[in-house]
C-alpha beads as a LAMMPS data file, in Angstrom:
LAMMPS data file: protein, C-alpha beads

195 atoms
194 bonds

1 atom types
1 bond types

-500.0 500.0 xlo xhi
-500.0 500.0 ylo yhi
-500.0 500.0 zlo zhi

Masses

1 110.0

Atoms # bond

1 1 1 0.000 0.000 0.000
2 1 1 1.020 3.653 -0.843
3 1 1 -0.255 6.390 1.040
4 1 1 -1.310 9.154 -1.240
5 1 1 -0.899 13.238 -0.389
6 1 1 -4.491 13.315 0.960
7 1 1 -3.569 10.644 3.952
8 1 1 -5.472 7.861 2.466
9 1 1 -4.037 4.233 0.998
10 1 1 -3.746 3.197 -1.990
11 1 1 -3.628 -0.922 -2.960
12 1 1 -2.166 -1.669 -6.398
13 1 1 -2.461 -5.032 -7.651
14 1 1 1.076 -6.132 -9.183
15 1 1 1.998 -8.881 -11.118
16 1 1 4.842 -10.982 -10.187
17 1 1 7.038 -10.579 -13.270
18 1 1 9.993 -12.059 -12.333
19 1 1 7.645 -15.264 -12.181
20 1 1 6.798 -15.128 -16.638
21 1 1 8.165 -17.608 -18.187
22 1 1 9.776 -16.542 -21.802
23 1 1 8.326 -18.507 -24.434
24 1 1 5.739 -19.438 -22.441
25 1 1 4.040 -16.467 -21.078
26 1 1 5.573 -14.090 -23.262
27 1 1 7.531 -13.948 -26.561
28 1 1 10.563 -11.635 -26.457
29 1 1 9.387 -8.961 -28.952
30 1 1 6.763 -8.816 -26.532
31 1 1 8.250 -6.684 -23.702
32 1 1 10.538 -3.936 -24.790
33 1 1 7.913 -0.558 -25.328
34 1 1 10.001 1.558 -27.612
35 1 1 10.457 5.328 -26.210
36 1 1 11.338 8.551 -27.749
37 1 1 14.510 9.303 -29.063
38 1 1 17.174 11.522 -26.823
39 1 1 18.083 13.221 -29.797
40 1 1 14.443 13.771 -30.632
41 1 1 13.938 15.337 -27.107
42 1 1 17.041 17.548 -28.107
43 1 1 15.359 18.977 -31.270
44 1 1 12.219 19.433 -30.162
45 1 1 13.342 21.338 -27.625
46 1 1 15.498 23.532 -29.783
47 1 1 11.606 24.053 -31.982
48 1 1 10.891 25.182 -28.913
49 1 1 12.923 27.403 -28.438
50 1 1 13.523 28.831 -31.903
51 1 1 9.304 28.961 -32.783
52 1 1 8.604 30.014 -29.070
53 1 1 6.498 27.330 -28.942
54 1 1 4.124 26.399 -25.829
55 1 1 4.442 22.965 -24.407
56 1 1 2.506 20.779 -21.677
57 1 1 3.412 17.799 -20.196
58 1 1 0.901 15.089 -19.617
59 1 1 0.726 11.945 -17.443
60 1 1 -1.346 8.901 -18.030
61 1 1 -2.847 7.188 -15.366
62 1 1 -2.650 4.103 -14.485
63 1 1 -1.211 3.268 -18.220
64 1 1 0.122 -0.334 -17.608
65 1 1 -4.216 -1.085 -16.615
66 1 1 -4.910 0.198 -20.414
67 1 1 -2.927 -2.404 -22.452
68 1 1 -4.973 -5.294 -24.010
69 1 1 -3.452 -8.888 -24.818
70 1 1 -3.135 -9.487 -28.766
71 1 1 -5.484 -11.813 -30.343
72 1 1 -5.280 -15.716 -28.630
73 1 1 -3.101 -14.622 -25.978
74 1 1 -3.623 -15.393 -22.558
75 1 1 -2.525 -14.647 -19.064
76 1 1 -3.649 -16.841 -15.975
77 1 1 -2.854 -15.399 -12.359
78 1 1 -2.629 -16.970 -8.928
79 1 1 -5.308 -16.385 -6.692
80 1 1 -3.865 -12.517 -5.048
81 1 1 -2.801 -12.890 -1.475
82 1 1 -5.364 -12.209 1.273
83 1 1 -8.367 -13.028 -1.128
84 1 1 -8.075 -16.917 -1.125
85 1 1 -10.971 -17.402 1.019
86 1 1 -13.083 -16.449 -1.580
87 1 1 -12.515 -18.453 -4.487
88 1 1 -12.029 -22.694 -4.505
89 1 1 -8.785 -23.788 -3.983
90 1 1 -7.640 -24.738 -7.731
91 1 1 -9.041 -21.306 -9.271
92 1 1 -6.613 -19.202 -10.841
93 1 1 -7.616 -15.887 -12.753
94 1 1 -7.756 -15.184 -16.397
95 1 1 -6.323 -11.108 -16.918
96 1 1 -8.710 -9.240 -19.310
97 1 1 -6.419 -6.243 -19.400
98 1 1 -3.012 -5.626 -18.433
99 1 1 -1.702 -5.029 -14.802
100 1 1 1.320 -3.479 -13.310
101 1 1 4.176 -5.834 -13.125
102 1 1 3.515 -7.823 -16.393
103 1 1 6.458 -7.872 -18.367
104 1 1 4.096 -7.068 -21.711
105 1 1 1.893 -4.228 -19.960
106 1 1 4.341 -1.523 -21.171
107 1 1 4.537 -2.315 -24.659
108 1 1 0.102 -3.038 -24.860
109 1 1 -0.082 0.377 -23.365
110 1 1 2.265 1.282 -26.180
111 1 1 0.106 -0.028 -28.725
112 1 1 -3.439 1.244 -27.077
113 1 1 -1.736 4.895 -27.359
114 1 1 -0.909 4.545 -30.939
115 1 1 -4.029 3.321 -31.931
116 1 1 -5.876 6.859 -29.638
117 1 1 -3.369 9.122 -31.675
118 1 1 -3.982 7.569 -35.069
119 1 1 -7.560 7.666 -34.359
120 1 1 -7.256 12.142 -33.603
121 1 1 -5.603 11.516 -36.873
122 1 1 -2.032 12.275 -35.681
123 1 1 0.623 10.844 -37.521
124 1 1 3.688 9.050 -36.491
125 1 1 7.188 9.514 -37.417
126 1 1 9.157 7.434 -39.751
127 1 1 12.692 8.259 -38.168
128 1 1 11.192 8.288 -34.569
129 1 1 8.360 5.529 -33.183
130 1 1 7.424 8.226 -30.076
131 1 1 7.454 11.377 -32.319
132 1 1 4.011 12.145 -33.498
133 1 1 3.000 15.396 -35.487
134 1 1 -0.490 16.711 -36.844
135 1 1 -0.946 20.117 -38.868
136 1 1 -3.866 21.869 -37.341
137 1 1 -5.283 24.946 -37.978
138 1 1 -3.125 27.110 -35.625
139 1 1 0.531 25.276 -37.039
140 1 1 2.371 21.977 -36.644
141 1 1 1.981 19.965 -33.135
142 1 1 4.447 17.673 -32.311
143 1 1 3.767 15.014 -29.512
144 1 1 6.538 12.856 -27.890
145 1 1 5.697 10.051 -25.471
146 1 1 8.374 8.077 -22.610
147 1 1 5.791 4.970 -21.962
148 1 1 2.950 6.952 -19.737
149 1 1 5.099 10.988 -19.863
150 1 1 3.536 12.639 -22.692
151 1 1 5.084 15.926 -23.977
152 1 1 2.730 17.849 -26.826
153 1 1 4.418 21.202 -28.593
154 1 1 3.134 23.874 -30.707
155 1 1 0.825 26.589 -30.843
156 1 1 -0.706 27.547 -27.667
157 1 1 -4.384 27.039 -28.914
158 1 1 -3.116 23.505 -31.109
159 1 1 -1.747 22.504 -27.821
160 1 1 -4.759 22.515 -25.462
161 1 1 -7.312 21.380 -28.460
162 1 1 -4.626 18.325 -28.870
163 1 1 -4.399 18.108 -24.929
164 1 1 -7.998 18.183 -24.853
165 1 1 -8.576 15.510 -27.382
166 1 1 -5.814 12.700 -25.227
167 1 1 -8.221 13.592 -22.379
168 1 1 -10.937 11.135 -24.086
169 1 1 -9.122 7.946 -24.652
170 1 1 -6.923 7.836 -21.430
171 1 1 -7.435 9.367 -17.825
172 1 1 -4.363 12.385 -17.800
173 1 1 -2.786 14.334 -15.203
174 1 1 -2.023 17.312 -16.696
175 1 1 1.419 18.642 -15.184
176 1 1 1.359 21.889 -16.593
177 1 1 3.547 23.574 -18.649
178 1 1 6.485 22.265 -19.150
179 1 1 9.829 22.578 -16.641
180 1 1 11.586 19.160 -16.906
181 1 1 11.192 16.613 -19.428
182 1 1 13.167 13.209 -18.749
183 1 1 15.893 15.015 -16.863
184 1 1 16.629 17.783 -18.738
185 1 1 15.154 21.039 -16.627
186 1 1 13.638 23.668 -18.665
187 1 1 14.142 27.592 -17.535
188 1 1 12.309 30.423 -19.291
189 1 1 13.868 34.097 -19.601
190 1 1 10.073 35.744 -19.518
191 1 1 12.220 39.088 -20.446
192 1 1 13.674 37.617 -23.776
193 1 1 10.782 34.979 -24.564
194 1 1 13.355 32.356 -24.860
195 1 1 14.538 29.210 -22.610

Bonds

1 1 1 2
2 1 2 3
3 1 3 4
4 1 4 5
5 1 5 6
6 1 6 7
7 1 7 8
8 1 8 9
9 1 9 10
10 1 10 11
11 1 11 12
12 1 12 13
13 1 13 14
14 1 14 15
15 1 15 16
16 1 16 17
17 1 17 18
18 1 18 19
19 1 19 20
20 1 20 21
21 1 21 22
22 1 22 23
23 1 23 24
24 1 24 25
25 1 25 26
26 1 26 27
27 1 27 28
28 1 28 29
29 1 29 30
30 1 30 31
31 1 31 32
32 1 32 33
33 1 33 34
34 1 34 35
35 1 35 36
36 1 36 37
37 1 37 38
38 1 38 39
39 1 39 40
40 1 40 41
41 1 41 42
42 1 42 43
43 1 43 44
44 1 44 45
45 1 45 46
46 1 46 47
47 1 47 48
48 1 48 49
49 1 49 50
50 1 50 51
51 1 51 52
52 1 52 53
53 1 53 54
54 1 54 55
55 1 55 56
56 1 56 57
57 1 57 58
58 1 58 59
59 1 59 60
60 1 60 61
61 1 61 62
62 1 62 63
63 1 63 64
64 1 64 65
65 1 65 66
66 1 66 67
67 1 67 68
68 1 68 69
69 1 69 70
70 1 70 71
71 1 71 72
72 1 72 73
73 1 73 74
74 1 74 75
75 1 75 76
76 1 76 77
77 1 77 78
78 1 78 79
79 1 79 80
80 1 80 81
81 1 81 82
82 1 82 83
83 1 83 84
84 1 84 85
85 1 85 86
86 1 86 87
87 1 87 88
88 1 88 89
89 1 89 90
90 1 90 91
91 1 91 92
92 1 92 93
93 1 93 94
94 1 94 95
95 1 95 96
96 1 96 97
97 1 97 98
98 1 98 99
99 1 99 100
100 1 100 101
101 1 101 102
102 1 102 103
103 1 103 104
104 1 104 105
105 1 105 106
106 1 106 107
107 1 107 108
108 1 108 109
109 1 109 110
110 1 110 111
111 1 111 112
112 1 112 113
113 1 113 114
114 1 114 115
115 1 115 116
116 1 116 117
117 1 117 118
118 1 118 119
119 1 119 120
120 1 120 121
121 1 121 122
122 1 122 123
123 1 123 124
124 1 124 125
125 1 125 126
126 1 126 127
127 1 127 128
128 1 128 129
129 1 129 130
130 1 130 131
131 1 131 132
132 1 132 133
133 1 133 134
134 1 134 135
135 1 135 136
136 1 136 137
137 1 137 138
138 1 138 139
139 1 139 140
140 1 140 141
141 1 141 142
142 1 142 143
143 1 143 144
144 1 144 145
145 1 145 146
146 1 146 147
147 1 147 148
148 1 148 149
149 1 149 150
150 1 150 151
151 1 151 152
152 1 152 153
153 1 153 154
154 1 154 155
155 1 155 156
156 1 156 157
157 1 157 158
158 1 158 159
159 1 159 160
160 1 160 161
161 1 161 162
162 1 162 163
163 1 163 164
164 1 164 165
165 1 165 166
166 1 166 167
167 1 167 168
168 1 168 169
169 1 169 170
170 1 170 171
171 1 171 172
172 1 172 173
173 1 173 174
174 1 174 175
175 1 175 176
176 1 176 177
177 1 177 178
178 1 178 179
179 1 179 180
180 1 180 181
181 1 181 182
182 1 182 183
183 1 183 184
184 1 184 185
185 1 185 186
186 1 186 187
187 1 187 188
188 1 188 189
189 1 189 190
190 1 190 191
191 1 191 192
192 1 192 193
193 1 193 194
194 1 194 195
């Protein structure tokens, strides 16, 4: 259990991924989730910069619960601890969806967050599989994702509509404007409109 700002718990149910079996629960193009490029962080920051573009950082929430298992596959669980005494002894569970701690969740999250930006009609980049880009009425947005941290750049007004719009598929925190993206810290000169 995690106890949350507000005092309260919080259970997670995890997976015990270390216990997968390759080859048998899992095939081993089926765990590594790609994630965007450092360089592509680097030049997307310098558009940034150089356009004075806004940019917003977004978080998805519990993203490792959104992946679904491809066609025919299928992952059994043990009975969780604590919550024996309610099913017969020999039952095991059959996982509808993802859960934390599957070795697989991060890449079917992956997948389920292509398929929401394809369907907003926002391409993907050839050079880059976590660079995605859509011309909108106010100029080019770019959107980068690191498995659940999503960074969207452009045009203040193309960034919230395309903000807006991720809102739908997935439940978002949205972090704000952005300060620090995957370690590198962002500081604006308000005076010169730069970073």
């Amino acid at each position: 259990m995690k106890k949350k700002a507000s005092g309260t718990f919080r259970a997670r149910l995890n997976a015990r991924g270390f216990e997968q079996i390759p080859g048998v629960h899992y095939d081993k193009t089926q765990i590594s989730s790609p994630v965007v490029n450092e360089i592509t962080i680097r030049m997307v920051l310098i558009l940034i910069c150089m356009a004075r573009w806004h940019a917003m950082l977004l978080d998805v929430q519990g993203a490792f619960l959104c992946g679904v298992f491809a066609r025919g596959e299928q992952i059994y669980m043990e009975i969780p601890q604590g919550f024996e005494k309610y099913y017969p002894s020999n039952a095991v569970l059959l996982l509808l969806k993802t859960i934390y701690g599957l070795k697989q969740a991060a890449l079917t999250f992956w997948r389920e967050l292509l398929k929401a930006l394809m369907s907003m009609r926002i391409g993907r980049s050839k050079a880059d599989p976590c660079l995605y880009f859509r011309w909108t009425a106010f100029g080019l947005i770019l959107w980068l994702s690191w498995v659940d941290d999503c960074l969207v750049a452009g045009k203040k007004d193309g960034v919230y509509e395309v903000k807006a719009a991720m809102m739908d598929p997935f439940d978002c925190d949205d972090i704000g404007e952005l300060k620090e993206y995957i370690g590198c810290k962002i500081d604006y000169k308000k005076e010169e409109g730069s970073m």
